[in-house]
N, C-alpha and C positions, 0 to 999 in steps of 0.2 A: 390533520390534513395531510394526506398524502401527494406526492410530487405526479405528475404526468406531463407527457410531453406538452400538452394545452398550458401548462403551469411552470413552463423552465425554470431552474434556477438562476438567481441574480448571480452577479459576479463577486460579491462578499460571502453566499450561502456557497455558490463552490469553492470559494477557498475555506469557509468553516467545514464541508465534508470531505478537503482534503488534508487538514488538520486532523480529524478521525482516526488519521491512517494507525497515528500513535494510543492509538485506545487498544486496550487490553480485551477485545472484544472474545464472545460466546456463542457458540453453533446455536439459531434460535433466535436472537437475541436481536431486537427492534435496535434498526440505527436514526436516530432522530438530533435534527438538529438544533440547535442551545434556542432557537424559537419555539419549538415543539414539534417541528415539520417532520411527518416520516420520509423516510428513503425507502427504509426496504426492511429485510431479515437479512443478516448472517446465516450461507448457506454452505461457507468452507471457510475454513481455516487455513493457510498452507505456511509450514517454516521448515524449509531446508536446513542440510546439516550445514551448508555453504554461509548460510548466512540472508539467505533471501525469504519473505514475509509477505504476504499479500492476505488481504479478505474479500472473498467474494460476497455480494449481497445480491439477492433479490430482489427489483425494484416491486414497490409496493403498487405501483399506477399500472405499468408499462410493462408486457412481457419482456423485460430488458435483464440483463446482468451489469453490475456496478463493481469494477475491481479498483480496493487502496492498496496500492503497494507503498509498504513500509519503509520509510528511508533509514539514514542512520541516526541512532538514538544520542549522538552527543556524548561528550561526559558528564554532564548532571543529572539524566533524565536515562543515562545507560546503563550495565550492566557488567560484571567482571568481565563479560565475554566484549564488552564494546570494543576496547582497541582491537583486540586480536581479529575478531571477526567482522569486524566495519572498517575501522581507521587500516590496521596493516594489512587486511588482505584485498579491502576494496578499494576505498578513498583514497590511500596514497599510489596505489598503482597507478590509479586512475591518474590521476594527477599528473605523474612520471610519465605517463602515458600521452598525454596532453602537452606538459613542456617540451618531453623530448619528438615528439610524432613520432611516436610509436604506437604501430594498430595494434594496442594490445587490449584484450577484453577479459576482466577477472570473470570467476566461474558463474558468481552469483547473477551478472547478465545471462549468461549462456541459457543459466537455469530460469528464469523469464522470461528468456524466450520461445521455451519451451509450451507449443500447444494445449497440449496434455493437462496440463498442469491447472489450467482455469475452469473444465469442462466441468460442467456442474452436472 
């Protein structure tokens, strides 16, 4: 069963496809959720050297695009690169950022907000 707009998702099926985000997904590659329900194909890939992750998918109903952007992966579920590349270059600026109001924006935003970047 494929999603269309006639057929929105609930509000538990969107939070199970933004759980997704942390799947190790493949150009191709049917995104379907733990019901069976399709979404779409993986149609891009994107990891910057910064630290930023997104997948774009193809919806399966709807000439639509569906982008997960990847948050940070934790220390259980992360990688030798997690502090470096999540915790101290992103999440604690941010932070610092936040306590002290200071408008400061690490790069990996900059680089999502980059147009470019999603165009399929």
């Amino acid at each position: 069963m494929t999603v269309s707009r006639k057929q929105s998702l609930t509000d538990w099926q969107r939070v199970q496809l933004a759980q997704l985000e942390y799947h190790n997904w493949h150009l191709g590659e049917d995104v379907l959720l733990p019901d069976g329900r399709l979404i779409g194909e993986v149609v891009k890939l994107i990891w910057t050297a910064d630290g930023f992750r997104a997948t774009v998918i193809r919806s399966a109903a709807d000439p639509q695009i569906i982008v997960l952007f990847r948050g940070s992966s934790g220390v259980r579920k992360g990688d030798p690169t997690t502090w470096t590349n999540e915790w101290l270059r992103v999440n604690l600026p941010i932070g610092n950022a936040i306590i002290n109001q200071v408008p400061d924006v690490p790069q990996e935003l900059w680089t999502a907000s980059k147009e470019n970047l999603i165009i399929c």
